[in-house]
Backbone bond lengths (Angstrom), bond angles and torsions (degrees), N, CA, C in turn:
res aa  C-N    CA-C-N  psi(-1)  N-CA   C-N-CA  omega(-1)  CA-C   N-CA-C  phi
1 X - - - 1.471 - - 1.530 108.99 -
2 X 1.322 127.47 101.39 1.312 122.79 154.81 1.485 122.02 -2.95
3 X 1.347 116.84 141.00 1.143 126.31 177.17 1.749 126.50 -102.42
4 X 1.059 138.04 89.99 1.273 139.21 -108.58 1.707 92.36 -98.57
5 X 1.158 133.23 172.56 1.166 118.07 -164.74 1.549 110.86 -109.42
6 X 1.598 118.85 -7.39 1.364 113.10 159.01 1.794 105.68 -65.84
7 X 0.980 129.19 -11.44 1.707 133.75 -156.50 1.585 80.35 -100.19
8 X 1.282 119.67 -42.28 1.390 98.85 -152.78 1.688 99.40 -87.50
9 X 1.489 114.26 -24.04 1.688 124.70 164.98 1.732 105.94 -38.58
10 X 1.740 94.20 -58.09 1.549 92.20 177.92 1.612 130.64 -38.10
11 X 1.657 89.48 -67.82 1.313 122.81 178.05 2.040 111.74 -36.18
12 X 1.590 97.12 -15.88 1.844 94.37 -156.92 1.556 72.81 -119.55
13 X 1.445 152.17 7.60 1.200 125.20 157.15 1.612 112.76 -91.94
14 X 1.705 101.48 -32.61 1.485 94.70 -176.62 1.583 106.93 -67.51
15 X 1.638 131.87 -39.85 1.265 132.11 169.76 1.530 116.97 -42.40
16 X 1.468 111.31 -37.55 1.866 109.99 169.75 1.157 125.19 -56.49
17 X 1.609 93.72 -39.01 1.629 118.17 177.51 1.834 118.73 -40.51
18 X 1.529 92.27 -60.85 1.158 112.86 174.25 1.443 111.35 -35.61
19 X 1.774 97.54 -95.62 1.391 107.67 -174.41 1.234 125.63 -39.52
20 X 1.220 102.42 -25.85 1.878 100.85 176.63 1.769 107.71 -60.91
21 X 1.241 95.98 -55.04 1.874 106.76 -177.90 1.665 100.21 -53.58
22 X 1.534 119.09 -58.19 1.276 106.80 -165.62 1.882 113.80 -92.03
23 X 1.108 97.93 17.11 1.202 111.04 179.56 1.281 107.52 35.17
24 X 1.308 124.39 70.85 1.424 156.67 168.86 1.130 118.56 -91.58
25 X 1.309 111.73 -42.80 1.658 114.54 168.90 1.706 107.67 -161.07
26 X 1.421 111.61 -142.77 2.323 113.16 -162.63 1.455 70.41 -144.49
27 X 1.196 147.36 -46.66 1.376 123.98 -157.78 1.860 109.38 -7.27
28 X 1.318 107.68 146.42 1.213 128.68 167.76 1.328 107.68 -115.38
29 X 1.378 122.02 134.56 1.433 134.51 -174.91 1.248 105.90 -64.37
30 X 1.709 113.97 -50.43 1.492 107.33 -170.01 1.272 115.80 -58.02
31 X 1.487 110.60 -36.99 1.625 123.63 -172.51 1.854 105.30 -50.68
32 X 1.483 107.90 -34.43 1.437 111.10 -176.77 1.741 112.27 -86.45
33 X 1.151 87.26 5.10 2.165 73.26 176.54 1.518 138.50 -100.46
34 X 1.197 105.63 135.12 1.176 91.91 -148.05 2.077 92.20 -119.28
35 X 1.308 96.34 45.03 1.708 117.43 -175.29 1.968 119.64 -73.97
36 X 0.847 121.17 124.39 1.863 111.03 -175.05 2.024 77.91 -110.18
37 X 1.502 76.37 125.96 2.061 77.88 174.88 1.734 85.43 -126.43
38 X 1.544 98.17 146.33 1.539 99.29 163.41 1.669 95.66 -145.97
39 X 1.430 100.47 134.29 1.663 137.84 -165.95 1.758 92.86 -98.65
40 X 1.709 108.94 108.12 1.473 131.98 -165.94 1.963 80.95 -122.18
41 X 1.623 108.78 165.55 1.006 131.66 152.72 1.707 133.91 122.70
42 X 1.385 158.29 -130.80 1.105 169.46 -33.93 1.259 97.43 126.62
43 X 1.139 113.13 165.50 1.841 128.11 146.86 1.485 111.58 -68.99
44 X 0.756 118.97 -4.61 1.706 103.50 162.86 1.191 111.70 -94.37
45 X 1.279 138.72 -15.90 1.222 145.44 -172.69 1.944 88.56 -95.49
46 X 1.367 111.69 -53.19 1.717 106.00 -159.70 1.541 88.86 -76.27
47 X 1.570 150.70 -10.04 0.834 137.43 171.21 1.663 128.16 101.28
48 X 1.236 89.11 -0.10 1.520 111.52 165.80 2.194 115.53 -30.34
49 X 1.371 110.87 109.18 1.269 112.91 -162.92 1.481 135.42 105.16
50 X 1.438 91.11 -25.62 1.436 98.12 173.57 1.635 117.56 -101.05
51 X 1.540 115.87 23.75 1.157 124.99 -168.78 1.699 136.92 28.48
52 X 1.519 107.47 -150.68 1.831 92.45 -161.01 1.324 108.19 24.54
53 X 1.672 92.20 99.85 1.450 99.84 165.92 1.589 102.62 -113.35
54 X 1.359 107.61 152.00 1.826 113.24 150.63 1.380 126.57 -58.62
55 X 1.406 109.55 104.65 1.317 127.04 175.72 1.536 92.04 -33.42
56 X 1.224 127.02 -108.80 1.285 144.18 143.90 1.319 116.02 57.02
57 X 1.591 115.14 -54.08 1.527 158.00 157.72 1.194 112.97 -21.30
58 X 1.928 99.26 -67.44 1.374 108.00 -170.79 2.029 108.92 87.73
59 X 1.131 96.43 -149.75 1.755 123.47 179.39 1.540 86.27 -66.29
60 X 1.416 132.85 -27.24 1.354 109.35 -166.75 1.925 105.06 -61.83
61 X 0.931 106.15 -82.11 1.206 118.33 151.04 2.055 97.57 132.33
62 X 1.088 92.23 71.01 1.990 96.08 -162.84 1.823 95.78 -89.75
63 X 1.433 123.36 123.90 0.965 133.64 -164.81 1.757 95.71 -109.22
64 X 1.536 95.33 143.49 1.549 108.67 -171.63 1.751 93.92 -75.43
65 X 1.218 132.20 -28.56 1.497 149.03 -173.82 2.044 107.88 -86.48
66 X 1.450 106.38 1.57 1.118 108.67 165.94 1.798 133.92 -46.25
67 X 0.993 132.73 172.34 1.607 116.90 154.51 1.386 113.90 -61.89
68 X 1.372 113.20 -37.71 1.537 110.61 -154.86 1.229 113.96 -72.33
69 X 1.245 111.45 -31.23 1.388 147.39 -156.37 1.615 98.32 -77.28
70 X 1.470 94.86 -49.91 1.926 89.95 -163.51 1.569 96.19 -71.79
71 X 1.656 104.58 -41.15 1.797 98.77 -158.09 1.558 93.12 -47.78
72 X 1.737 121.96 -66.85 1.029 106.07 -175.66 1.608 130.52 -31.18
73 X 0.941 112.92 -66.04 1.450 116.83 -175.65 1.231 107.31 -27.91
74 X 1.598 116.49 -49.25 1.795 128.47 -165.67 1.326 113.01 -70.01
75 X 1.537 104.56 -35.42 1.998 111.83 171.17 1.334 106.75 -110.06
76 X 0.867 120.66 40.95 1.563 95.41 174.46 1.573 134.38 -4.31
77 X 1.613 111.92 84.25 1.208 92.15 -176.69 1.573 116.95 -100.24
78 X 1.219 125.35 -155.59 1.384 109.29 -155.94 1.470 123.54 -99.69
79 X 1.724 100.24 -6.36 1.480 130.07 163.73 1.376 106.76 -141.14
80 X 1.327 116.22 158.72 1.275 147.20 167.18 1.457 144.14 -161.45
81 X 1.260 108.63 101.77 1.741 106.30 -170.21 1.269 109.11 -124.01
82 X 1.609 98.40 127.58 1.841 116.86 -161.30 1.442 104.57 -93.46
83 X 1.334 151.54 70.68 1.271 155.18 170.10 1.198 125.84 -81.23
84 X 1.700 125.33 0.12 1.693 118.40 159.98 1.459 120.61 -53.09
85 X 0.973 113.37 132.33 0.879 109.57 176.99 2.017 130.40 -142.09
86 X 1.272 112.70 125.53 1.900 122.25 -163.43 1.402 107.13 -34.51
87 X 1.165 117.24 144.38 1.602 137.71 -161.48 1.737 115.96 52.19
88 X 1.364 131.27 8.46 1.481 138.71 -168.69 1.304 110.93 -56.83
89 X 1.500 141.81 119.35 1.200 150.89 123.32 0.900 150.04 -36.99
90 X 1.511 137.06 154.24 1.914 116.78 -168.68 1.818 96.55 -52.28
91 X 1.181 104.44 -41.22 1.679 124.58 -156.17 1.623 98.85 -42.85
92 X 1.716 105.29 -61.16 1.428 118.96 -152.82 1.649 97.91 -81.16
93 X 1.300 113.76 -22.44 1.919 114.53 164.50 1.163 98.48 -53.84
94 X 1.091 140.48 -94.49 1.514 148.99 171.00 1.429 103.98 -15.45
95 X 0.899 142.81 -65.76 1.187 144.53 -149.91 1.952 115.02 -95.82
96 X 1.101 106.56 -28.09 1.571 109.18 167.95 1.257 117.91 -166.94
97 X 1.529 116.05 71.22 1.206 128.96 -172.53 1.207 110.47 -139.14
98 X 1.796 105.88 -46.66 1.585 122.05 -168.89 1.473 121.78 -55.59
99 X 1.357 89.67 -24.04 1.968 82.84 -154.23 1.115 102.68 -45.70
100 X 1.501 147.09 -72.65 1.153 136.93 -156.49 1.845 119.84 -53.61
101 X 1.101 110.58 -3.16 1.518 107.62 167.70 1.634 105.83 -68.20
102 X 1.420 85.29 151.15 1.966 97.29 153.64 1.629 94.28 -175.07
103 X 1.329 104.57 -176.66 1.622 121.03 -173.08 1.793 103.27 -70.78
104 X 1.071 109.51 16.39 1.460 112.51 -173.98 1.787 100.06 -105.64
105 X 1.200 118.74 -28.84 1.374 129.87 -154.91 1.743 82.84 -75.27
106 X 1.683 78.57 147.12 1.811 78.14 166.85 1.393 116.97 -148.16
107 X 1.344 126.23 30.42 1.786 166.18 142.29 1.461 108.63 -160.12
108 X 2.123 77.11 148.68 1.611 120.66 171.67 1.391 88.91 -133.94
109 X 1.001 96.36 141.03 1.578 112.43 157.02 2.074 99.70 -130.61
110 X 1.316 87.92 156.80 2.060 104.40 177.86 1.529 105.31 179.80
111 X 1.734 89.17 152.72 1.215 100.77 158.59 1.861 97.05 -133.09
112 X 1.861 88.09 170.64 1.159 81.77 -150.70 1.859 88.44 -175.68
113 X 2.003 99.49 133.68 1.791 81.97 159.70 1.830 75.57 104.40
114 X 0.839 147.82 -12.29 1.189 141.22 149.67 1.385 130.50 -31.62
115 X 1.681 101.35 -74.93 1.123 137.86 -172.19 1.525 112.64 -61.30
116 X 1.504 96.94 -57.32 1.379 121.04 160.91 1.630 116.89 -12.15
117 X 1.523 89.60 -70.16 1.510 119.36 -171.78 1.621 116.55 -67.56
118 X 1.720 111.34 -2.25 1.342 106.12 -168.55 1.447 124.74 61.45
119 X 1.601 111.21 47.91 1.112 114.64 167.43 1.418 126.94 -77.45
120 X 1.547 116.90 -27.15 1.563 109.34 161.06 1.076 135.69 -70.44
121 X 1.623 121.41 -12.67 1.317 137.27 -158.18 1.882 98.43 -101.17
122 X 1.659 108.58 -28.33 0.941 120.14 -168.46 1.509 103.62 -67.83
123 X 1.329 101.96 -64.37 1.602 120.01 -177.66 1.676 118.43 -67.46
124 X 1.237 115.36 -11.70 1.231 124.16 158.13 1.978 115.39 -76.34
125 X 1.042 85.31 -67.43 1.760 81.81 159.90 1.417 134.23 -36.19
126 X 1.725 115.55 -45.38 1.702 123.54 -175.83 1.571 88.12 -82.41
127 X 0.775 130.40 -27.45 1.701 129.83 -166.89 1.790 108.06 -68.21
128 X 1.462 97.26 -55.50 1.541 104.35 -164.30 2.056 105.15 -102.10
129 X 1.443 94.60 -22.88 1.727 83.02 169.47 1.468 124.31 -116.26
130 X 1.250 101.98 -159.51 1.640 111.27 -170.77 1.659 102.09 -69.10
131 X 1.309 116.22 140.96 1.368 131.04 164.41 1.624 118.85 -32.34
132 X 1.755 108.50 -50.17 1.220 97.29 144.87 1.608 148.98 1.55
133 X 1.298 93.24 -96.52 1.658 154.96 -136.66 2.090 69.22 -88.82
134 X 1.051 119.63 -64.29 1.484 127.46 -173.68 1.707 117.35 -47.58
135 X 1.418 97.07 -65.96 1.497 110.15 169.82 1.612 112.27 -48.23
136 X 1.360 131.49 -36.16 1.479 140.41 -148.88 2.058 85.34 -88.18
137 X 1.508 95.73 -49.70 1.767 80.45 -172.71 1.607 101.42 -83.29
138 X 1.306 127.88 -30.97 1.843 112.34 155.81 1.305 89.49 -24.20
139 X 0.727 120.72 -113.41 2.122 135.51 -163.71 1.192 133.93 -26.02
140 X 1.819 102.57 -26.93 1.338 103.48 146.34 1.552 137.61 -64.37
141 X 2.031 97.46 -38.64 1.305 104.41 169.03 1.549 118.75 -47.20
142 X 0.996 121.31 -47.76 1.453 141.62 -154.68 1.798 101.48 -72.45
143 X 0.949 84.95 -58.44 1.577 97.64 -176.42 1.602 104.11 -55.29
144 X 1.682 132.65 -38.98 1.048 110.47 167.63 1.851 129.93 -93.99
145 X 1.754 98.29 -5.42 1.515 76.91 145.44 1.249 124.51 -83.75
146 X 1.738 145.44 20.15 1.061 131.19 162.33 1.616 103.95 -83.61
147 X 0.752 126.30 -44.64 1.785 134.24 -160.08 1.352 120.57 -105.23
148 X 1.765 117.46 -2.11 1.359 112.65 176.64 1.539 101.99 -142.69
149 X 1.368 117.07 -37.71 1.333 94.15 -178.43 1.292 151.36 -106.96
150 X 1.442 100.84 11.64 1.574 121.28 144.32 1.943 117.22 -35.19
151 X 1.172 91.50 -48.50 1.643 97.17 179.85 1.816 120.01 -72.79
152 X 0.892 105.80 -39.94 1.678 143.42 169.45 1.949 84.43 -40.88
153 X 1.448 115.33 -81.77 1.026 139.92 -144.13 1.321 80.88 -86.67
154 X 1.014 152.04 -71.79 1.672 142.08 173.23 1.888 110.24 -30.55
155 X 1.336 109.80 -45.72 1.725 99.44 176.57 1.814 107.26 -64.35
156 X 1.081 112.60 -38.25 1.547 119.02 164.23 1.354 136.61 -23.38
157 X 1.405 95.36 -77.23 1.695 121.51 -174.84 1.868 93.73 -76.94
158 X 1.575 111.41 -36.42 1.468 97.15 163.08 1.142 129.15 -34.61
159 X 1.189 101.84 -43.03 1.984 105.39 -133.31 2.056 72.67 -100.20
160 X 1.090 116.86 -36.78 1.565 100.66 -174.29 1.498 115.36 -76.36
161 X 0.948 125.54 -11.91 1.797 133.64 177.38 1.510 93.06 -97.49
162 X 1.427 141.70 -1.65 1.482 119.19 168.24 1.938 87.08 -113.84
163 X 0.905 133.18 -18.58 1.611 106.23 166.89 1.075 108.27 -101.40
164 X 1.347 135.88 28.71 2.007 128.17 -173.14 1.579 93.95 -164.47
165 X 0.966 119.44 67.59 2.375 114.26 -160.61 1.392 74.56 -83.17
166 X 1.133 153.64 -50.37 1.532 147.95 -141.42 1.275 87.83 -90.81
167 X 1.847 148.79 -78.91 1.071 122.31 -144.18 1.421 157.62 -61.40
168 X 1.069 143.05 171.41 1.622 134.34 156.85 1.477 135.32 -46.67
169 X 1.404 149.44 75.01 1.215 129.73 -149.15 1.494 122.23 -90.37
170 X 1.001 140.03 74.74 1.185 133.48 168.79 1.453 148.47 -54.46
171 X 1.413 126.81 102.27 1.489 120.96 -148.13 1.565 90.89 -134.59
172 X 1.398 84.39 120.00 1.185 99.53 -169.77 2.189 102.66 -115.88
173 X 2.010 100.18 157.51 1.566 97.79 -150.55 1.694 99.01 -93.61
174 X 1.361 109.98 -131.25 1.658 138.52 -179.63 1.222 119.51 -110.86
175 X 0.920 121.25 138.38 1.960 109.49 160.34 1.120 99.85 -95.62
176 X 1.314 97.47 164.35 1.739 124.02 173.81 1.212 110.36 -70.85
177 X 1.384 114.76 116.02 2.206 102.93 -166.59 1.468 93.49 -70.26
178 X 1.510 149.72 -37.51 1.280 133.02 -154.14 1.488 108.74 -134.26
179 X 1.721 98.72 150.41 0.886 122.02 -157.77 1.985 88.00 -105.66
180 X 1.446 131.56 103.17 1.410 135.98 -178.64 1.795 107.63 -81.42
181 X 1.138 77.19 167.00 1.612 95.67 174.03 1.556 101.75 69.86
182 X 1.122 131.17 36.91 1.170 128.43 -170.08 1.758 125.82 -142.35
183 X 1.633 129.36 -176.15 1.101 115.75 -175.07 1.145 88.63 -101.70
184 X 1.986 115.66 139.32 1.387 114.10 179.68 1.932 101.53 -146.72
185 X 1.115 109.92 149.88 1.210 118.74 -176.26 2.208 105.88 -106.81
186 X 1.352 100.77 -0.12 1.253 93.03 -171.49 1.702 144.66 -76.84
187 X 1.519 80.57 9.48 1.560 108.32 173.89 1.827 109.54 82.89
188 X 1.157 121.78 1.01 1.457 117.29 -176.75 1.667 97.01 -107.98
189 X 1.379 106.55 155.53 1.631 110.71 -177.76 1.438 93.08 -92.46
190 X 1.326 110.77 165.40 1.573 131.16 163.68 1.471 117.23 -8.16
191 X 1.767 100.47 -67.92 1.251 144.61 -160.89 1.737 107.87 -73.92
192 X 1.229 97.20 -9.52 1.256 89.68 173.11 1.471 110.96 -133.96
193 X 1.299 115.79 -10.19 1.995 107.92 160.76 1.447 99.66 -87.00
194 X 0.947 134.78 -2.08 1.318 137.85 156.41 1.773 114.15 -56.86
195 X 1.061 107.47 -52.33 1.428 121.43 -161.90 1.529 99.76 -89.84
196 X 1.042 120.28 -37.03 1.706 113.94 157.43 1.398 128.67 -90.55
197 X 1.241 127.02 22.14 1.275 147.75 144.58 1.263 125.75 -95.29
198 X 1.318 107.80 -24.02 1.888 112.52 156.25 1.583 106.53 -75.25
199 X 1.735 119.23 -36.98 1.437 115.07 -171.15 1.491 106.47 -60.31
200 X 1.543 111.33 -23.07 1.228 97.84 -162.36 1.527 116.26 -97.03
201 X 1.349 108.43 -23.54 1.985 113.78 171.77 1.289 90.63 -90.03
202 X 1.802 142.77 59.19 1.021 130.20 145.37 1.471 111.35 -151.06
203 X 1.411 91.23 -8.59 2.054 108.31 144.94 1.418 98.25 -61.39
204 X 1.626 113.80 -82.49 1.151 121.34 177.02 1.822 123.38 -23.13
205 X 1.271 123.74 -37.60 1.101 99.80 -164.72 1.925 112.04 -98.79
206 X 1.632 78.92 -8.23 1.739 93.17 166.40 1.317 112.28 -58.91
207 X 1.283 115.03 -51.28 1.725 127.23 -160.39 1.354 97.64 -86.01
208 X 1.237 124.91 -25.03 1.538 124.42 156.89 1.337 122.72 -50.37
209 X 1.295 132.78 -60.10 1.239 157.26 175.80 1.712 102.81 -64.56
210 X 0.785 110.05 -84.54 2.069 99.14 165.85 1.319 117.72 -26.26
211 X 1.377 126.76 -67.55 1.365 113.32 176.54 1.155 127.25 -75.67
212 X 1.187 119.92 -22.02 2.120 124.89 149.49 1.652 112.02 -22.59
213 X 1.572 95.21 -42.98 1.824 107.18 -143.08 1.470 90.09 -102.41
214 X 1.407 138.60 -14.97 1.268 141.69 177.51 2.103 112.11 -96.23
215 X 1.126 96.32 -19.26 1.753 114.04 -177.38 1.225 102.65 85.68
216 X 1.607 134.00 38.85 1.228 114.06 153.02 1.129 124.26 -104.44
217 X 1.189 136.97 -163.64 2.000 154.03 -171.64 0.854 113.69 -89.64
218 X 1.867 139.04 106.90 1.259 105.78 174.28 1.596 111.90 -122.90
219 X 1.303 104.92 139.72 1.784 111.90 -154.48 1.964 102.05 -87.43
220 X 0.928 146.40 115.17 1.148 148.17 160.19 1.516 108.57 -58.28
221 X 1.123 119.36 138.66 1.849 119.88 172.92 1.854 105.60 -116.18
222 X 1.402 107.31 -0.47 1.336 99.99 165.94 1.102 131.16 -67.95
223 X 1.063 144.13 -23.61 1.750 127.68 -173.37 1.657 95.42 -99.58
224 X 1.516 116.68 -28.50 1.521 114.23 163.56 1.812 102.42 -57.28
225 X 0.931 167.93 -72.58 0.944 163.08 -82.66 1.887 109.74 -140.70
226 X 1.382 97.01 -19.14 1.437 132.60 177.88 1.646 102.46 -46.52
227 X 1.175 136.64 107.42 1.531 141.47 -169.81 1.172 123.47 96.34
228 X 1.637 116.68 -16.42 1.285 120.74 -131.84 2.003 86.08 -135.52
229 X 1.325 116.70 7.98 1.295 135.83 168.54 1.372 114.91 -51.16
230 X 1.392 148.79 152.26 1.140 136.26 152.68 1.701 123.06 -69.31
231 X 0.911 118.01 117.33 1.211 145.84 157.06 1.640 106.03 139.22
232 X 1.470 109.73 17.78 1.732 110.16 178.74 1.124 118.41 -90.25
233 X 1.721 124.83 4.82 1.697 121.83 -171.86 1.002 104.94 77.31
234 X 1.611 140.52 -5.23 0.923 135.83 160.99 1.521 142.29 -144.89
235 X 1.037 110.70 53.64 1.716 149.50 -135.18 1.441 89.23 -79.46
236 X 1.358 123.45 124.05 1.419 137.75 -171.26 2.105 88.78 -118.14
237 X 1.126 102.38 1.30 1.700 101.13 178.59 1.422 95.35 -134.66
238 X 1.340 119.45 134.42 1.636 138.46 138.65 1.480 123.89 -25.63
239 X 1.264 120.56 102.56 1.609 114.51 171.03 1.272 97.11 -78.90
240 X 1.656 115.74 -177.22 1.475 121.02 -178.79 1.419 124.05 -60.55
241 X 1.460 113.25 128.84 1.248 107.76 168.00 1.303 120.24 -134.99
242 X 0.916 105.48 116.50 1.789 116.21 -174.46 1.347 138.84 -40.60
243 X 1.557 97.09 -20.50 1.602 119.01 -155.02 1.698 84.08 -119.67
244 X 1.203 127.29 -12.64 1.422 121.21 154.50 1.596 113.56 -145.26
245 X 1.164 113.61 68.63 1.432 105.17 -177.22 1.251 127.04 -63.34
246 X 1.332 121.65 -8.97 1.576 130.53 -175.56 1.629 93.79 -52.08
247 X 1.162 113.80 -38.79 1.598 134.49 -149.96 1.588 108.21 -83.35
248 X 1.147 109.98 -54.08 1.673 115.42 151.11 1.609 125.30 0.44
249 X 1.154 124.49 87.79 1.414 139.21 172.50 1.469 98.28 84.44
250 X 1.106 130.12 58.35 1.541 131.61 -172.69 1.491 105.77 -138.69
251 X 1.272 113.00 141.76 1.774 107.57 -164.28 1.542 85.75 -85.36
252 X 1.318 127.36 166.57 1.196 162.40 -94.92 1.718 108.97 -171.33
253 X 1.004 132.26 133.08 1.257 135.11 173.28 1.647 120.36 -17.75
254 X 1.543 96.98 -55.07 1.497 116.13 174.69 1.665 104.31 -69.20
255 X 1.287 112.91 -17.55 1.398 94.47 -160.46 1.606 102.64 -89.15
256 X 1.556 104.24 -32.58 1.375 118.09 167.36 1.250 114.62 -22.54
257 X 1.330 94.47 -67.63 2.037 120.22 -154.05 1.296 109.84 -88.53
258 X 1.417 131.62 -8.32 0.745 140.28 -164.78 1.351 118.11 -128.86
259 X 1.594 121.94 -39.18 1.395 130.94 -176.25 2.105 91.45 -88.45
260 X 1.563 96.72 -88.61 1.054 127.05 -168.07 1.940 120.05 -45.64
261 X 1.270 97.71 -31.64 1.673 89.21 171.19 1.776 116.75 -106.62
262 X 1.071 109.19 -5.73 1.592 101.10 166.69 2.023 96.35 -83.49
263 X 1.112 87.24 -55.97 1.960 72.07 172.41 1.273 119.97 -32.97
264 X 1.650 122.89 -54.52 1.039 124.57 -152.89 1.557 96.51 -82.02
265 X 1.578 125.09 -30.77 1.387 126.97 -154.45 2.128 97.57 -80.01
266 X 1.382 90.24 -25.95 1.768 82.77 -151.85 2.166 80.65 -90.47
267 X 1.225 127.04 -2.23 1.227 136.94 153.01 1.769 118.89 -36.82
268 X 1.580 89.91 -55.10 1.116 106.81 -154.95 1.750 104.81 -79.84
């Protein structure tokens, strides 16, 4: 069986490993990789919140402080093409994301299935109405990742295993925006970061279950993200802000570097 060339990426970090310990040789791992990664997905993936963005970008809004962005930097691998991009849908993956795949690629990482799910519409709703009125579209969300976007997310992971059959896929989830039981200034009651903290480990366990069933990786950002919730004093995500709402429930520089690329790294 061929030896695939993310295996053999592996294979040339644990060999660095070595020589470094037995001081056998300086090799540098990055110097040995010979990896094509291309960065698919969402604004959490393009980095939306964590600012410095690439002009370049546009509306995407792809931040040099992204995940994708740093892993690269840390391995240098021998290609890299950053195509997530802010507000993205299963639809717009499929539709203008791919090009840079081929049978040469040997990681993707994405998130994805968010948007899908009416996550802005959601969090706009608990924000400006009754607790109610909040919980009812939770449940709407929910209800259509049970019944629509499994399929959504199946044309996806399709369309990337027929232009990338060789690579690694990494799909990575949500954090839990709130941190409960706690003192919070963020204007939502209990009862309702409650109810979007269930929306979100049941996004999660959708996009779990899809990429299980396709053979890819799927990275959780919850226990990374664990303290680091809004309303914990130490919020690695953006609560609402008016004067930039794009930014609104979006991890944060720290959340990047801190949530999102050890997920993605210990993924890999």
């Amino acid at each position: 069986m061929r030896l695939s060339r993310f295996t053999a990426f592996s294979s040339s970090l644990l060999l660095g490993a070595v020589l470094a310990l037995t001081g056998a040789g300086t090799a540098q791992a990055a110097e040995t990789a010979a990896l094509d990664y291309v960065a698919l997905g969402d604004s959490y993936s393009s980095g939306v919140g964590a600012g410095s963005y690439d002009s370049a970008s546009g509306n995407c809004k792809r931040s040099t402080k992204a995940y994708p962005v740093l892993w690269k930097n840390a391995n240098a691998p021998s290609s890299f093409a950053f195509t997530a991009c802010s507000g993205a849908r299963t639809g717009d993956v499929t539709a203008n994301q791919l090009g840079p795949l081929s049978a040469a690629t040997d990681l993707v990482s994405l998130t994805i299935g968010g948007n899908d799910a009416g996550f802005a519409d959601v969090m706009t709703t608990c924000v400006l109405q009754s607790e109610s009125t909040c919980v009812n579209r939770v449940n709407q969300a929910k209800a259509y990742v049970d019944s629509t976007l499994p399929g959504k997310l199946d044309s996806v992971y399709n369309a990337i295993r027929n232009k990338a059959p060789n690579a690694r896929v990494v799909v990575l989830g949500y954090p839990r925006f709130y941190q409960l039981n706690g003192t919070c200034v963020a204007g939502l009651s209990e009862g309702e970061r409650r109810a979007i903290n269930g929306a979100s480990d049941h996004l999660n366990a959708a996009v779990a279950k899809r990429a299980a069933d396709h053979g890819y990786t799927f990275a959780s950002v919850v226990s990374a993200f664990t303290g680091h919730e809004i309303c914990s004093g130490s919020a690695w995500l953006h609560s609402v802000n008016w004067l930039n709402i794009g930014e609104s429930y979006h991890p944060t520089a720290a959340g990047q570097s801190g949530g999102y690329l050890p997920s993605f790294r210990n993924a890999v």
